[in-house]
PyMOL CGO cylinders between C-alpha atoms (Angstrom):
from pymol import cmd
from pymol.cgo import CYLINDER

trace = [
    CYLINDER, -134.46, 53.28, -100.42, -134.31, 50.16, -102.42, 0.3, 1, 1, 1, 1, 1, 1,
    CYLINDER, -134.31, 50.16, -102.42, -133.19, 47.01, -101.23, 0.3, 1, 1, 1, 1, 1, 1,
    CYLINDER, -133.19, 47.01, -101.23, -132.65, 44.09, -103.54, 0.3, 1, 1, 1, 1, 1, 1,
    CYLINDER, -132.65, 44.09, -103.54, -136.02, 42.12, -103.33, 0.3, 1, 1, 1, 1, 1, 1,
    CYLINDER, -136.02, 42.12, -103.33, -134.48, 38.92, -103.40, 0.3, 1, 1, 1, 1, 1, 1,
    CYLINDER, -134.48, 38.92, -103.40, -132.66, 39.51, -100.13, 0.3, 1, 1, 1, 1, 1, 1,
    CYLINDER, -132.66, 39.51, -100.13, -134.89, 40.62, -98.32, 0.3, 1, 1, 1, 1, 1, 1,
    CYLINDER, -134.89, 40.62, -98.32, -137.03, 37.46, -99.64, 0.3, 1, 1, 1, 1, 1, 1,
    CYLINDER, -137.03, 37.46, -99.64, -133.97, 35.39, -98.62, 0.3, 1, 1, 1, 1, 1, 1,
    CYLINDER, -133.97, 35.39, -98.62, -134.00, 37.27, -95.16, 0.3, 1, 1, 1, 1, 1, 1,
    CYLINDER, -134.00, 37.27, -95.16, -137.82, 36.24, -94.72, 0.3, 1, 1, 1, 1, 1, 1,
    CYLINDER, -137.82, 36.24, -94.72, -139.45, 39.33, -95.68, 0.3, 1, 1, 1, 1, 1, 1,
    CYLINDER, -139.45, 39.33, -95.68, -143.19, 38.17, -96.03, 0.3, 1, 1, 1, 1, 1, 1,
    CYLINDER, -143.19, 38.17, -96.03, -145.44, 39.56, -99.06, 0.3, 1, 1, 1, 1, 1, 1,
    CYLINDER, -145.44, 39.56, -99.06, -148.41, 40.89, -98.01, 0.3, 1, 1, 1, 1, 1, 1,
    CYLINDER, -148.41, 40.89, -98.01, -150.95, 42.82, -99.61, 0.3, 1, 1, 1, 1, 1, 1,
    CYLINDER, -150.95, 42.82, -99.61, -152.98, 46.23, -99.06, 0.3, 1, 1, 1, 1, 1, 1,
    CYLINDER, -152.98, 46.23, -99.06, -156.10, 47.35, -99.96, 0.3, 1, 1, 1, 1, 1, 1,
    CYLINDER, -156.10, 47.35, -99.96, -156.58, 51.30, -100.69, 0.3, 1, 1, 1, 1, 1, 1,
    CYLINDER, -156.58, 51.30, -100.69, -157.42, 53.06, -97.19, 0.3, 1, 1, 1, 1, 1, 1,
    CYLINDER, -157.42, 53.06, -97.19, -155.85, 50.29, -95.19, 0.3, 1, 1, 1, 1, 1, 1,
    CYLINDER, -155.85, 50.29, -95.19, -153.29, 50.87, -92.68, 0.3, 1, 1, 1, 1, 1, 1,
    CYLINDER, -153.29, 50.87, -92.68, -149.96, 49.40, -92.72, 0.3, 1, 1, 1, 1, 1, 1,
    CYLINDER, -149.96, 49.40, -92.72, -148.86, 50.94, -89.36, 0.3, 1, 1, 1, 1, 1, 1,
    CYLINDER, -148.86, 50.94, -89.36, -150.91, 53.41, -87.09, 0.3, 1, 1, 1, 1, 1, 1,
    CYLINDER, -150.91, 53.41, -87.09, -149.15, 56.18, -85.13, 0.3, 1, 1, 1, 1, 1, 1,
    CYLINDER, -149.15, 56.18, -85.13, -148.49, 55.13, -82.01, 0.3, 1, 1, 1, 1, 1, 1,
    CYLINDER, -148.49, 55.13, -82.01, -147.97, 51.52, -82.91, 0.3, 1, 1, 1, 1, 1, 1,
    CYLINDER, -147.97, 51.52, -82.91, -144.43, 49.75, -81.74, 0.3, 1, 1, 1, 1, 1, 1,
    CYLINDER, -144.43, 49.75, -81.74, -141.51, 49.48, -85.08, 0.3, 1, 1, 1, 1, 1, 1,
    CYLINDER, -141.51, 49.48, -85.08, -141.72, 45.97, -85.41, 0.3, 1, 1, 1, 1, 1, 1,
    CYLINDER, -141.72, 45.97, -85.41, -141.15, 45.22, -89.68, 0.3, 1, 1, 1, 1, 1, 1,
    CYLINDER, -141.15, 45.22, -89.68, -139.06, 47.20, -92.08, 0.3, 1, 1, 1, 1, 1, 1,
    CYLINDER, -139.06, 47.20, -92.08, -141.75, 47.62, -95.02, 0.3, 1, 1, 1, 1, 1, 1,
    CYLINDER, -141.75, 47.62, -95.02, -140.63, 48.23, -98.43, 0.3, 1, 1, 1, 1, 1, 1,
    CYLINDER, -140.63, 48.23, -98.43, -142.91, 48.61, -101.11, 0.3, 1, 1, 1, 1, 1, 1,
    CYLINDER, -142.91, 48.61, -101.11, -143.74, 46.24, -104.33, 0.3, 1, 1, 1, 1, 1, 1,
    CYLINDER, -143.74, 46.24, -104.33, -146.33, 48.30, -106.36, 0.3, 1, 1, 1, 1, 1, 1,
    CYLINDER, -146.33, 48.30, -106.36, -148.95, 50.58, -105.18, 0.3, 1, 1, 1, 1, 1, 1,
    CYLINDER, -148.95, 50.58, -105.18, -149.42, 54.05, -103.75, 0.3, 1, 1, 1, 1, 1, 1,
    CYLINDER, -149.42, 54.05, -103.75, -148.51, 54.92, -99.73, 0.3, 1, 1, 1, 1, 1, 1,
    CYLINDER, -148.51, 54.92, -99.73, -148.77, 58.09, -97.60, 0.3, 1, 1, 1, 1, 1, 1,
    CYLINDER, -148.77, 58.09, -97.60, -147.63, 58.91, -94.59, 0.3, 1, 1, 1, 1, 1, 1,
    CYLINDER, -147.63, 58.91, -94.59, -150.23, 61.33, -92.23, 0.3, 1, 1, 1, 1, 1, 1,
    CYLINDER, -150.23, 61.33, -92.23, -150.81, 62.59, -89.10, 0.3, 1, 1, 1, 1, 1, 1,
    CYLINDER, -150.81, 62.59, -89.10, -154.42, 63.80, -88.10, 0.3, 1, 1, 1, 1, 1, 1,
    CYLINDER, -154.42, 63.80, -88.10, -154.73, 66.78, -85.99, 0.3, 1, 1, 1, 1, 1, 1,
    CYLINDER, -154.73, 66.78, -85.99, -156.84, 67.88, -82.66, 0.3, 1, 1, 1, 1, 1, 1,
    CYLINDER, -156.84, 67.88, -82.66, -159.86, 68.94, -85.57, 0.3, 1, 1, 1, 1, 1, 1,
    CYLINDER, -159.86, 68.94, -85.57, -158.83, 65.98, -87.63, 0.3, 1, 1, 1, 1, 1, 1,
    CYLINDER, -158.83, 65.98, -87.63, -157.22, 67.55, -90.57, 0.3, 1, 1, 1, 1, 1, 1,
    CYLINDER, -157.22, 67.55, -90.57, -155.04, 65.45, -91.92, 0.3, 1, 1, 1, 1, 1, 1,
    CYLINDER, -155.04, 65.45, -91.92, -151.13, 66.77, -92.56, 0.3, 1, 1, 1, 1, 1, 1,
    CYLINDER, -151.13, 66.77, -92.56, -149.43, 64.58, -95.39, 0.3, 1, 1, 1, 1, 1, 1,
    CYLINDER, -149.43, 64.58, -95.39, -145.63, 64.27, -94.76, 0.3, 1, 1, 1, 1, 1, 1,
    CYLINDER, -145.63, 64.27, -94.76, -144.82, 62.02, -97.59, 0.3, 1, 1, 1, 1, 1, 1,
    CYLINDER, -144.82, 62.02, -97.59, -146.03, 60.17, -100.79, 0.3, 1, 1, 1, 1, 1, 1,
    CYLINDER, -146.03, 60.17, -100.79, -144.08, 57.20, -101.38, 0.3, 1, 1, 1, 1, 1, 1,
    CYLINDER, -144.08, 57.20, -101.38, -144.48, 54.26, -104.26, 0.3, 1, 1, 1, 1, 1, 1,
    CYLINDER, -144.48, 54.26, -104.26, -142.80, 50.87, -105.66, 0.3, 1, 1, 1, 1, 1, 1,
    CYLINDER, -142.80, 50.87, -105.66, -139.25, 50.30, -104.07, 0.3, 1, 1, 1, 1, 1, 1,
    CYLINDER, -139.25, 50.30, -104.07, -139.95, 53.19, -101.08, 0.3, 1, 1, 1, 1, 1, 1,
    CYLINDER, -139.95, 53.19, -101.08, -139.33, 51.84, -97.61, 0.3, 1, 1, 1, 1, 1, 1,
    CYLINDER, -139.33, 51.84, -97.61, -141.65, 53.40, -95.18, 0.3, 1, 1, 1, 1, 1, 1,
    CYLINDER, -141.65, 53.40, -95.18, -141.03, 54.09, -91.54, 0.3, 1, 1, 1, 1, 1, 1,
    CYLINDER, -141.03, 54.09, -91.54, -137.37, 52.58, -91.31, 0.3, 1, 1, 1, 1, 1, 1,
    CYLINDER, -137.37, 52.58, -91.31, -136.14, 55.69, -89.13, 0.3, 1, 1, 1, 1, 1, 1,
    CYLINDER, -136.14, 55.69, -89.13, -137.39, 54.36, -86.17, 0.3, 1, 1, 1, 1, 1, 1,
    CYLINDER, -137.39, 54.36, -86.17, -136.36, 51.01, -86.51, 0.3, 1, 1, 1, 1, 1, 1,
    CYLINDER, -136.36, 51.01, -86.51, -133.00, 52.06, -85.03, 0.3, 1, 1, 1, 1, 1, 1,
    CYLINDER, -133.00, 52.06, -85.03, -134.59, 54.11, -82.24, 0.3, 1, 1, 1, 1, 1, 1,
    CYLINDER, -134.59, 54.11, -82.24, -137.42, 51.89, -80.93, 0.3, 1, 1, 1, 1, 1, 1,
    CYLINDER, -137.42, 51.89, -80.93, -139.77, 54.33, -80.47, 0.3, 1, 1, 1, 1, 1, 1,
    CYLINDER, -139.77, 54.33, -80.47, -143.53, 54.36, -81.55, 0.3, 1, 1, 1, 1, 1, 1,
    CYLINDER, -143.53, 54.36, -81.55, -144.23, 55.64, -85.07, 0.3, 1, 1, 1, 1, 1, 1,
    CYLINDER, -144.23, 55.64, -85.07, -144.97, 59.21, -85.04, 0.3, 1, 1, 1, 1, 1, 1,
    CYLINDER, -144.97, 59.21, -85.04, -147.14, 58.74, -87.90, 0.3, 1, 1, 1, 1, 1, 1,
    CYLINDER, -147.14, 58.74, -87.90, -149.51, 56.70, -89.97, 0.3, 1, 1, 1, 1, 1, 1,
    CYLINDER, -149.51, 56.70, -89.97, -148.91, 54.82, -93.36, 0.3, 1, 1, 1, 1, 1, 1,
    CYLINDER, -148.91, 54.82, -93.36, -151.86, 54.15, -95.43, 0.3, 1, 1, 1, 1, 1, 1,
    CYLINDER, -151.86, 54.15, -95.43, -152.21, 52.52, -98.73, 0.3, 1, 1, 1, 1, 1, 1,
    CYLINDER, -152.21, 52.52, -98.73, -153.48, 54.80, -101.40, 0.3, 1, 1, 1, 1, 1, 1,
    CYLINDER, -153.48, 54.80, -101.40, -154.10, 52.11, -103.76, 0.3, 1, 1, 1, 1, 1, 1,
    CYLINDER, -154.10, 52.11, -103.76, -153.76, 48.32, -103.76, 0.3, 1, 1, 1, 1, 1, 1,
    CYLINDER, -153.76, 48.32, -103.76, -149.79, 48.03, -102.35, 0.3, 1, 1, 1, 1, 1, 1,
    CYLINDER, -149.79, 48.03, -102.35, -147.96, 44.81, -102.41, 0.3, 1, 1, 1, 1, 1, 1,
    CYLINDER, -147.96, 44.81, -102.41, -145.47, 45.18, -99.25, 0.3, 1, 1, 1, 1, 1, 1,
    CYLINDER, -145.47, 45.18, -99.25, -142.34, 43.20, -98.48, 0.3, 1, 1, 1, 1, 1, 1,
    CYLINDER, -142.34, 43.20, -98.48, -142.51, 43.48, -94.53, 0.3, 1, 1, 1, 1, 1, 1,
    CYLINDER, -142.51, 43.48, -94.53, -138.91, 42.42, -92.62, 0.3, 1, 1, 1, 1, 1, 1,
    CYLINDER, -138.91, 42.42, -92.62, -138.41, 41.27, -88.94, 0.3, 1, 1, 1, 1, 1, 1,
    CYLINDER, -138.41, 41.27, -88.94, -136.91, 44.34, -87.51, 0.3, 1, 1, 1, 1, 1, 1,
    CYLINDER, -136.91, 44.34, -87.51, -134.12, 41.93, -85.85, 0.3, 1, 1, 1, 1, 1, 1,
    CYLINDER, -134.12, 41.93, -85.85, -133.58, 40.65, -88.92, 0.3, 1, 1, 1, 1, 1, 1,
    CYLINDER, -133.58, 40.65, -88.92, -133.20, 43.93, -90.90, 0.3, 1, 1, 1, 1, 1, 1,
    CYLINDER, -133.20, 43.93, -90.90, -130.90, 44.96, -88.34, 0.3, 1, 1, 1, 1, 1, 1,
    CYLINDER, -130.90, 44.96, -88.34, -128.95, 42.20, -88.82, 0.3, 1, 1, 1, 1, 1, 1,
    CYLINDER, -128.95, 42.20, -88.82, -128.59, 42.28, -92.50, 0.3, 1, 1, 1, 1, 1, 1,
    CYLINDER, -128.59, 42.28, -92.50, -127.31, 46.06, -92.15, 0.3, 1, 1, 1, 1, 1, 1,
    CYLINDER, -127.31, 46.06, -92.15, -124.74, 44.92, -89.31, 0.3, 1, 1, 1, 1, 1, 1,
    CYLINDER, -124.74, 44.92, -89.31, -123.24, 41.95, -91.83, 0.3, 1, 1, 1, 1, 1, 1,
    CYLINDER, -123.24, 41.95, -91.83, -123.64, 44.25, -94.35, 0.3, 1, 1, 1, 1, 1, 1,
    CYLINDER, -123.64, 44.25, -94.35, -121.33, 47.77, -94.75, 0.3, 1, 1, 1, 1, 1, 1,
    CYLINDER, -121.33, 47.77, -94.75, -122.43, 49.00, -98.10, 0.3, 1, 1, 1, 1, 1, 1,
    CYLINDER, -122.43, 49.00, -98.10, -126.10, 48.29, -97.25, 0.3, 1, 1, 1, 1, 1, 1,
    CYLINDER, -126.10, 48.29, -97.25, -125.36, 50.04, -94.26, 0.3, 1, 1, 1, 1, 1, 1,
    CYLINDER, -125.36, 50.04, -94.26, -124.05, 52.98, -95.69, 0.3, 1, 1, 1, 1, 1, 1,
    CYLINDER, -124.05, 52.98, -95.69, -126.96, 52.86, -98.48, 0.3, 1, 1, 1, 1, 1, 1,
    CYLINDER, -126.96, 52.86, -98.48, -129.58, 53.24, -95.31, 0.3, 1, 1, 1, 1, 1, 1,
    CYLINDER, -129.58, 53.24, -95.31, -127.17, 55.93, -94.07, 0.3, 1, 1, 1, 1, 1, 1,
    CYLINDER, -127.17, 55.93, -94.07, -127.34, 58.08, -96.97, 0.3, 1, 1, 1, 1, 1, 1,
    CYLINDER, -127.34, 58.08, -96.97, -130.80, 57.56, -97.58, 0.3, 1, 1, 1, 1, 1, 1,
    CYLINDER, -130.80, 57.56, -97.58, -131.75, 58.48, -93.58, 0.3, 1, 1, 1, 1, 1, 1,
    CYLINDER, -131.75, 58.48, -93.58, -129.85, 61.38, -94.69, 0.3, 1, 1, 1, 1, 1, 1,
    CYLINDER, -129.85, 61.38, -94.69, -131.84, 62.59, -97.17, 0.3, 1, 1, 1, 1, 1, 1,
    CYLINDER, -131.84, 62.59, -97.17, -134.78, 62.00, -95.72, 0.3, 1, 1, 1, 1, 1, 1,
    CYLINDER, -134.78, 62.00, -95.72, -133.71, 64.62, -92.70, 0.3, 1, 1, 1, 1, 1, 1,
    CYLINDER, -133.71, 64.62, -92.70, -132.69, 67.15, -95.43, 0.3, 1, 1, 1, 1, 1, 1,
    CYLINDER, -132.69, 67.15, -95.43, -135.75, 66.69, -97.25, 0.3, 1, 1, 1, 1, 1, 1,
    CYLINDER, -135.75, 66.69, -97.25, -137.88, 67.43, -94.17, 0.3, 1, 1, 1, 1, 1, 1,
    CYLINDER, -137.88, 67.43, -94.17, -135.78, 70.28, -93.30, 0.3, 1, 1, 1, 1, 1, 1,
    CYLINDER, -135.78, 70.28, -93.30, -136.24, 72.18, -96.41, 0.3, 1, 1, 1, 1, 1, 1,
    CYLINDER, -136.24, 72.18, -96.41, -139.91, 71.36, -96.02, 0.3, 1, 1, 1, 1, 1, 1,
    CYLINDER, -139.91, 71.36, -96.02, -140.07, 72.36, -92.54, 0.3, 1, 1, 1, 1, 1, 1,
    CYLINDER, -140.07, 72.36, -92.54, -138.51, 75.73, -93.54, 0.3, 1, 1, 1, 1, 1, 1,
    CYLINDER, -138.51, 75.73, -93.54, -141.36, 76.28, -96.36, 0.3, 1, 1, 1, 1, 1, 1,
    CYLINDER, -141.36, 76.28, -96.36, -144.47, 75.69, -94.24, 0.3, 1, 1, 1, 1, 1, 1,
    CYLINDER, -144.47, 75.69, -94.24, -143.21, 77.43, -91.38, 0.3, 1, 1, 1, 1, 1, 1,
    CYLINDER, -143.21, 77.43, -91.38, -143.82, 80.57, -94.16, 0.3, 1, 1, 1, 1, 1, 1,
    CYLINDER, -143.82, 80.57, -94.16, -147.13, 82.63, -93.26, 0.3, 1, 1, 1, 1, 1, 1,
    CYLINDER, -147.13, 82.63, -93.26, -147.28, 82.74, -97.45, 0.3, 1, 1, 1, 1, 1, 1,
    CYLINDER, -147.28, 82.74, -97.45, -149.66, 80.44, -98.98, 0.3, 1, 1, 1, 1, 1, 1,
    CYLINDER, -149.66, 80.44, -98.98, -147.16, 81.11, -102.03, 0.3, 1, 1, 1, 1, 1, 1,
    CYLINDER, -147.16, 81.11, -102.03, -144.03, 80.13, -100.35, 0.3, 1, 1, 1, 1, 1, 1,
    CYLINDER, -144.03, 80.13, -100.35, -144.94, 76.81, -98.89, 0.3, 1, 1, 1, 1, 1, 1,
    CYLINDER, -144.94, 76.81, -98.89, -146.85, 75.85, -102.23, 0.3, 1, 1, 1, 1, 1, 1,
    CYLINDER, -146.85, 75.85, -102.23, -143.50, 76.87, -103.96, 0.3, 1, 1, 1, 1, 1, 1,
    CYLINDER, -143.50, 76.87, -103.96, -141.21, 75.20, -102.12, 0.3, 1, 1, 1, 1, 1, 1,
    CYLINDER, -141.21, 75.20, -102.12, -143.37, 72.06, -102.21, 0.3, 1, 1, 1, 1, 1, 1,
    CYLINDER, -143.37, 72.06, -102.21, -143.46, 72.14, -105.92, 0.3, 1, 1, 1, 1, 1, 1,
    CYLINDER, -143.46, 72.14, -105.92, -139.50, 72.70, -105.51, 0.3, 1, 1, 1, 1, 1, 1,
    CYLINDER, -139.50, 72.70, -105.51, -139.33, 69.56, -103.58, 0.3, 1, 1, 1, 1, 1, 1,
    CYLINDER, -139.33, 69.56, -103.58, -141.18, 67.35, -106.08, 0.3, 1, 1, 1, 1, 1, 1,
    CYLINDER, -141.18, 67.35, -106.08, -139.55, 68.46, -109.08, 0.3, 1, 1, 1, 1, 1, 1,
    CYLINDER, -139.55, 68.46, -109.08, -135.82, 68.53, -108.01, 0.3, 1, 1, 1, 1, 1, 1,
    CYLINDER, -135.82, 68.53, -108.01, -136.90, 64.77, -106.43, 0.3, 1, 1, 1, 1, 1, 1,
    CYLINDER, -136.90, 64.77, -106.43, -138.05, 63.68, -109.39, 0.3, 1, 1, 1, 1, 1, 1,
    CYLINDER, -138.05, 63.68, -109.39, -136.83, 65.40, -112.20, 0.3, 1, 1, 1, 1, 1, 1,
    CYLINDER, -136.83, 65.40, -112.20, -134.03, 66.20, -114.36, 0.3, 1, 1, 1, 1, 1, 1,
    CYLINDER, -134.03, 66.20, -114.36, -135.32, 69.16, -116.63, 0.3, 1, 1, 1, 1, 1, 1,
    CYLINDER, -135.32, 69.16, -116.63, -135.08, 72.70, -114.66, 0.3, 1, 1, 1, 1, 1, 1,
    CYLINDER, -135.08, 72.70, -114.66, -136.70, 74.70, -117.44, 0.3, 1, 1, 1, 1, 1, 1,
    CYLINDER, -136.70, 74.70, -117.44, -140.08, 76.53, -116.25, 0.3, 1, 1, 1, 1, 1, 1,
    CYLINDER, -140.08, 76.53, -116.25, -143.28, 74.30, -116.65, 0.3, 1, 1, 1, 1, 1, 1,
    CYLINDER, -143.28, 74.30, -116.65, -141.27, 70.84, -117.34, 0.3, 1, 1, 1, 1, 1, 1,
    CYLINDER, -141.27, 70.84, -117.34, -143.20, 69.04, -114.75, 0.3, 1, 1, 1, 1, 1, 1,
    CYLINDER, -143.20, 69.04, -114.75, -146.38, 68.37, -114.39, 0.3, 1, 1, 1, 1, 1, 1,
    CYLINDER, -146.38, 68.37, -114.39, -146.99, 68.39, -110.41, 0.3, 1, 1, 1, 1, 1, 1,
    CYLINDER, -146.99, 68.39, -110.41, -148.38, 64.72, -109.18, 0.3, 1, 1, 1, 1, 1, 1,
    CYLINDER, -148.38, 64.72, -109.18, -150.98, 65.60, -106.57, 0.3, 1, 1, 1, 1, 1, 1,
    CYLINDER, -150.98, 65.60, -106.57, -154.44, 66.87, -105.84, 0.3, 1, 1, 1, 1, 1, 1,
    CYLINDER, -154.44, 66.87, -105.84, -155.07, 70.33, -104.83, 0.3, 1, 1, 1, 1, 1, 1,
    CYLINDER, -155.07, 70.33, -104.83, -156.30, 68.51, -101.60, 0.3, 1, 1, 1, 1, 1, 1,
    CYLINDER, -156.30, 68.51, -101.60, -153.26, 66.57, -101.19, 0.3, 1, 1, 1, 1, 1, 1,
    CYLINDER, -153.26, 66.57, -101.19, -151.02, 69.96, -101.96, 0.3, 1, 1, 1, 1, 1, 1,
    CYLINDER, -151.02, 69.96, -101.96, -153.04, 71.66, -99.26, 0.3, 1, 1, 1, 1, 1, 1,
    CYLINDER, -153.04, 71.66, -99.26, -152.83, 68.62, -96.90, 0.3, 1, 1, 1, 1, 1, 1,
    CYLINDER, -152.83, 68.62, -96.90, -148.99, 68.53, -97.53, 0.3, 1, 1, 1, 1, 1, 1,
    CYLINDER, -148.99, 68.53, -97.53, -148.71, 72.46, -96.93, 0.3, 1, 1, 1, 1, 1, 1,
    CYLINDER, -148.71, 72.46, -96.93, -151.12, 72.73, -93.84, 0.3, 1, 1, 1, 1, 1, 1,
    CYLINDER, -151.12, 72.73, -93.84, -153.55, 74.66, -96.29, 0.3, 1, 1, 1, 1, 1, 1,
    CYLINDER, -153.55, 74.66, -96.29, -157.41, 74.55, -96.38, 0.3, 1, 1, 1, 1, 1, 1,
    CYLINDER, -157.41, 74.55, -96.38, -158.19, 73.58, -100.22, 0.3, 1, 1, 1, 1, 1, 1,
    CYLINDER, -158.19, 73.58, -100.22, -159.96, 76.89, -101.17, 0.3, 1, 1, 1, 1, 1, 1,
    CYLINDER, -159.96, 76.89, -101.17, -156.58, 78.73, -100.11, 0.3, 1, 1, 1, 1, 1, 1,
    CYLINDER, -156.58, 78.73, -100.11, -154.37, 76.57, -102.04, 0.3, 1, 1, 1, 1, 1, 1,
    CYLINDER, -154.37, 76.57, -102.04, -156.59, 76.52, -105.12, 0.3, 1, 1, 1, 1, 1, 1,
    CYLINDER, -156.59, 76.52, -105.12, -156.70, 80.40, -104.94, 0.3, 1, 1, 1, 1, 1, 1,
    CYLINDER, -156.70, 80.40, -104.94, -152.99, 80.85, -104.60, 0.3, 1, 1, 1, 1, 1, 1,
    CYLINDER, -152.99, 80.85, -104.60, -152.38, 78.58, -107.52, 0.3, 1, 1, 1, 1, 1, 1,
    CYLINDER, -152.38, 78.58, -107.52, -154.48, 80.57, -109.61, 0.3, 1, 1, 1, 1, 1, 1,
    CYLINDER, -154.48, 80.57, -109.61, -152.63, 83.58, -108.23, 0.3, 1, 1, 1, 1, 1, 1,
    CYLINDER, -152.63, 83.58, -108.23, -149.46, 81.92, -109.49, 0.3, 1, 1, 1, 1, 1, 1,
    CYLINDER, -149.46, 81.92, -109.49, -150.52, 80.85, -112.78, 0.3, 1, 1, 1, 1, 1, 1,
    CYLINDER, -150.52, 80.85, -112.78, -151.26, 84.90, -113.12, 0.3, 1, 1, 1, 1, 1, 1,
    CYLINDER, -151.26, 84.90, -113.12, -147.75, 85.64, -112.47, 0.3, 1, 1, 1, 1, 1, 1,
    CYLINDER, -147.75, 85.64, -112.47, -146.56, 83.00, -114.84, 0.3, 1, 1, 1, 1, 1, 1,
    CYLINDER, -146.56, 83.00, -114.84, -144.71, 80.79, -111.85, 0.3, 1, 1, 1, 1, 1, 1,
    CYLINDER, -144.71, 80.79, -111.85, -147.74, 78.05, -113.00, 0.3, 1, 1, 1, 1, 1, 1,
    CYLINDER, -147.74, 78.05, -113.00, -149.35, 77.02, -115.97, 0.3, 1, 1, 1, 1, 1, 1,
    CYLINDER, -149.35, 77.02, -115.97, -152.65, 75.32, -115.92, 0.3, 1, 1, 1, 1, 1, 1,
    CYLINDER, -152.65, 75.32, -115.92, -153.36, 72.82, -118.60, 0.3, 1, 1, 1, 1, 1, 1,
    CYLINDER, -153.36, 72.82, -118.60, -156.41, 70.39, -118.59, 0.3, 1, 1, 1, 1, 1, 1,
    CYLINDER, -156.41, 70.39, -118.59, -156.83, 70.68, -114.50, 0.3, 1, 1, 1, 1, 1, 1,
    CYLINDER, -156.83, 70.68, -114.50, -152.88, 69.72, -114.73, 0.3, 1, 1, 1, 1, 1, 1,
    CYLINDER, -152.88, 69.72, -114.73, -150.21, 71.92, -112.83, 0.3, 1, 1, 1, 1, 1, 1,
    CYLINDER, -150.21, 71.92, -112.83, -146.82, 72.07, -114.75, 0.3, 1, 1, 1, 1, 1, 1,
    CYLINDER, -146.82, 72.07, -114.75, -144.57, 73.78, -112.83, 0.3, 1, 1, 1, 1, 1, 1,
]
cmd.load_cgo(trace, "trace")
């Protein structure tokens, strides 16, 4: 979601800057800022029990991280940690609040975007719950290309992650999701081009 930079400078949104494996917000920590973000690279992880980290999201310049539970006031669920250096535009979350309550087409913007994010998670819930290695690389592919790209036709995109970050994003160990993509580049679902996947 993109808010106009200028009002959320005019609101008092404060610019302040990230280096790469610095957190912005820790799970656990209380919604205080709506964080939008200038330039750089963010993801959003969990660690579990063993500390293997699950990526839920990759987000970049003009993403808003962890607005959902602005409205709820509950502790984030989740970590968001700069990738890169990130330039952030953090918000007062009375103040956000207030622009969306003076405000009924921004409202309805963060509406439809909330929206999409609970689809988005639902279709990705519905791939990793899959016992197939396959299926949840698949539908993750699915995910980034229809998110991010206009051309349908087989091996348009080139897919914009690791094979670590693929298998942190499917719940995969790294030598499974490396195998299965080789499996699908067999069956022709793949094609591997200079350590690129174009799906």
């Amino acid at each position: 979601m993109v808010i106009d930079e200028d009002i959320l400078l005019s609101a008092g949104a404060e610019l302040i800057h990230y280096k790469p494996a610095e957190y912005i917000f820790s799970e656990g920590d209380n919604p205080n800022y709506y964080y939008q973000i200038i330039s750089g690279e963010v993801k959003l992880n969990n660690y579990n029990e063993e500390g293997k980290e699950f990526i839920q999201l990759l987000l970049s310049n003009g993403q808003s991280c962890g607005e959902s539970v602005l409205f709820i006031n509950k502790p984030y669920p989740m970590n968001a940690e700069a990738l890169t250096d990130c330039n952030v535009l953090r918000l007062q979350r009375s103040v956000f609040l207030e622009l969306l309550s003076s405000s009924p087409r921004l409202c309805l913007e963060v509406s439809s975007f909330l929206s999409q994010i609970l689809y988005d998670k639902t279709v990705k819930m519905q791939n990793i719950s899959s016992q197939s290695p396959a299926i949840r690389l698949r539908g993750l592919m699915d995910y980034l290309k229809k998110s991010s790209h206009d051309d349908e036709s087989p091996f348009s995109f080139t897919i914009p992650l690791t094979r670590q970050q693929m298998a942190d994003h499917t719940g995969l160990c790294v030598e499974t999701a490396i195998r299965t993509i080789k499996h699908m580049e067999r069956d022709n679902i793949v094609q591997i081009i200079d350590r690129k996947i174009l799906y």
